[in-house]
C-alpha positions in Angstrom: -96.9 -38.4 -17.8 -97.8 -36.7 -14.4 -97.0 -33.1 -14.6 -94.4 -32.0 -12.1 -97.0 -29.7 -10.4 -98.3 -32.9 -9.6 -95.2 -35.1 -8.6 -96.4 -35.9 -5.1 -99.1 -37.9 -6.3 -97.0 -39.9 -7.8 -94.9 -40.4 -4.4 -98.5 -41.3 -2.7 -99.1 -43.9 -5.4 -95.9 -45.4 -5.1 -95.8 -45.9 -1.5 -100.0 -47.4 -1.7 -100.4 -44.8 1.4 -103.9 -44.8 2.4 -103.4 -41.3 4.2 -101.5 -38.2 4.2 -99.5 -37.2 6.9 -97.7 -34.0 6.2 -95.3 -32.0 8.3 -97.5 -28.9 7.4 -100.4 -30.7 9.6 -98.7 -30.6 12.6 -99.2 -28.1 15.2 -98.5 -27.7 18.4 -99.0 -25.1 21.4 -96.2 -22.9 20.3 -97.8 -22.3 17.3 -100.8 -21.0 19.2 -99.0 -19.1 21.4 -96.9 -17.6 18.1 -100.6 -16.9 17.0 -101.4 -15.1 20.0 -98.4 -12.8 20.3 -99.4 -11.7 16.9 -102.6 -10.7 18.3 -100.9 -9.3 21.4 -102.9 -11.2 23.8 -100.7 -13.3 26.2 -101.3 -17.2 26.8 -99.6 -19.8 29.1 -99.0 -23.2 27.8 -101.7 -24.9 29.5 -104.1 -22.1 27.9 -102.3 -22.9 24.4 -103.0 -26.6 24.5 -106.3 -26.1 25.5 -107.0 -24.3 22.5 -105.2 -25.8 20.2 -107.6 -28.9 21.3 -110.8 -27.2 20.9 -109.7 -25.9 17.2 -109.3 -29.9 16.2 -111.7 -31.6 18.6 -115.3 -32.4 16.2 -114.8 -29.1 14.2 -116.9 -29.5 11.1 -115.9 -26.6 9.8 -112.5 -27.7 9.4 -113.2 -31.2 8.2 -115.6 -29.5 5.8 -112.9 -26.9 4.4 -110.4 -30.1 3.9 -112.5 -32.3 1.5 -113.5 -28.9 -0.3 -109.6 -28.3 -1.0 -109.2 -32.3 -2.1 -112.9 -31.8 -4.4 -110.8 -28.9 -6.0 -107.5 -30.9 -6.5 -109.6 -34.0 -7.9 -110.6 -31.3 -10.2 -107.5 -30.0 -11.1 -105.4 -33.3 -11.4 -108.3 -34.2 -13.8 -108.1 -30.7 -15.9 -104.0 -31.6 -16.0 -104.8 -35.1 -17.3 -107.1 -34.2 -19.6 -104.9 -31.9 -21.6 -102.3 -34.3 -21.4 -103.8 -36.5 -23.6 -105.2 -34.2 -26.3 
């Protein structure tokens, strides 16, 4: 038995997906221009979607930070199964 901290795995299972597409992945030049107002510097749209595509386009960095968060929930699942069956 899957823990419920775990729950969505089991929803991923389920439905064989063979990707995640979350609603939390999404983001879109208002976001950007949210951002920005927080820093009190002013963009237009066009400025917004411009950067919004330069934070996605080939950034390493990012693709880098995402498989170190799915190496530490690997991990973790495993931990959870592991002390499920002891």
């Amino acid at each position: 038995m899957i823990k419920p901290e775990w729950a969505w795995m089991n929803q991923i299972n389920q439905n064989k997906m063979k990707y995640y597409n979350g609603t939390e992945l999404k983001w879109s030049a208002e976001d950007v221009m949210n951002n920005a107002e927080n820093l009190s510097v002013e963009l237009n749209e066009e400025e917004a979607i411009d950067i919004l595509n330069a934070t996605f386009k080939d950034n390493e960095h990012l693709m880098e930070l995402i498989a170190e968060m799915i190496s530490d929930s690997i991990l973790t699942y495993n931990a959870l199964r592991k002390n499920e069956l002891h």
